[in-house]
C-alpha positions in Angstrom: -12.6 0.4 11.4 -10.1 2.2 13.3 -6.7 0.7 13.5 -3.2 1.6 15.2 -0.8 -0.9 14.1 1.9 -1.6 17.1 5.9 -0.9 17.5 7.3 -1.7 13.5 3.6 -2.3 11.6 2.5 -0.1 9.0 -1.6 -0.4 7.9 -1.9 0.0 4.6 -5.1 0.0 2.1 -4.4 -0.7 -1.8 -4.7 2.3 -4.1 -6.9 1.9 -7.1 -5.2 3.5 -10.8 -7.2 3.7 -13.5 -5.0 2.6 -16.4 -5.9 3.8 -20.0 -4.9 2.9 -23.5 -3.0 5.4 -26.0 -6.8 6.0 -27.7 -8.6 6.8 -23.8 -10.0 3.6 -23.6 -10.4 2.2 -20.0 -8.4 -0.9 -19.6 -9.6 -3.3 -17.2 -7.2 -5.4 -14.7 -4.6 -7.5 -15.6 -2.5 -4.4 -16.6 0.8 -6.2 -14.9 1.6 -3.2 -12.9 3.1 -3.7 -9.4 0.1 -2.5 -6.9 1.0 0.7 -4.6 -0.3 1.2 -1.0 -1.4 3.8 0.9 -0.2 4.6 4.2 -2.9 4.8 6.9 -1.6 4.3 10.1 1.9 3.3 11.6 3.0 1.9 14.8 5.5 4.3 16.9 8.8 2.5 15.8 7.7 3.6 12.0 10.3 6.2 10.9 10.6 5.6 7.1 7.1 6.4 5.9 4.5 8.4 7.2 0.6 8.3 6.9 -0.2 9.5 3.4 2.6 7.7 1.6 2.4 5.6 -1.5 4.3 2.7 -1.2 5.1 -0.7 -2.8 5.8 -4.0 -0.5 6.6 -6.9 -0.8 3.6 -8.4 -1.4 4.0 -12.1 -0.4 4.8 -10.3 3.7 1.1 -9.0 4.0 -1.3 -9.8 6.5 -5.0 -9.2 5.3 -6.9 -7.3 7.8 -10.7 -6.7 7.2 -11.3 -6.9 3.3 -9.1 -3.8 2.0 -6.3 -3.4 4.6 -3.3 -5.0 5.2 -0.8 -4.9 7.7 3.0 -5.0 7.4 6.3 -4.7 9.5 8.2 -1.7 8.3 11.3 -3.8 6.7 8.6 -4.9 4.4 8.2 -1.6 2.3 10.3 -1.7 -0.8 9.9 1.7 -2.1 8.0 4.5 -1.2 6.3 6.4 -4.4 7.1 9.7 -5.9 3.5 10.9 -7.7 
């Protein structure tokens, strides 16, 4: 699905981490992290990410698009992540 969100929206799909415990072991879920987003597409009022970003949102703001993708308004984005 190809999407180009309008004026302030930002598209965003979840990103997956793989969390581990001191020993290697997979952990599965329920790890209590805050999720981070990636940055697919923005609309062209967007100046404070760009495609490619990790961010974190406020979650409760979303709008499911599709079953992976969410779109937000740009105001929305709490942080953007530093890897």
């Amino acid at each position: 699905m190809n999407v180009q969100p309008l004026k302030n929206k930002v598209a965003l799909k979840e990103v997956k981490r793989e969390s581990k415990s001191d020993s290697g072991l997979v952990l599965m879920g329920g790890t209590g992290e805050t999720p981070e987003f990636a940055v697919i597409a923005i609309g062209p009022n967007v100046d404070c990410v760009k495609v490619g970003d990790t961010v974190m949102i406020e979650i409760n703001k979303a709008k499911v698009v599709g079953n992976s993708m969410l779109i937000i308004e740009d105001v929305f984005i709490t942080a953007v992540v530093d890897e």
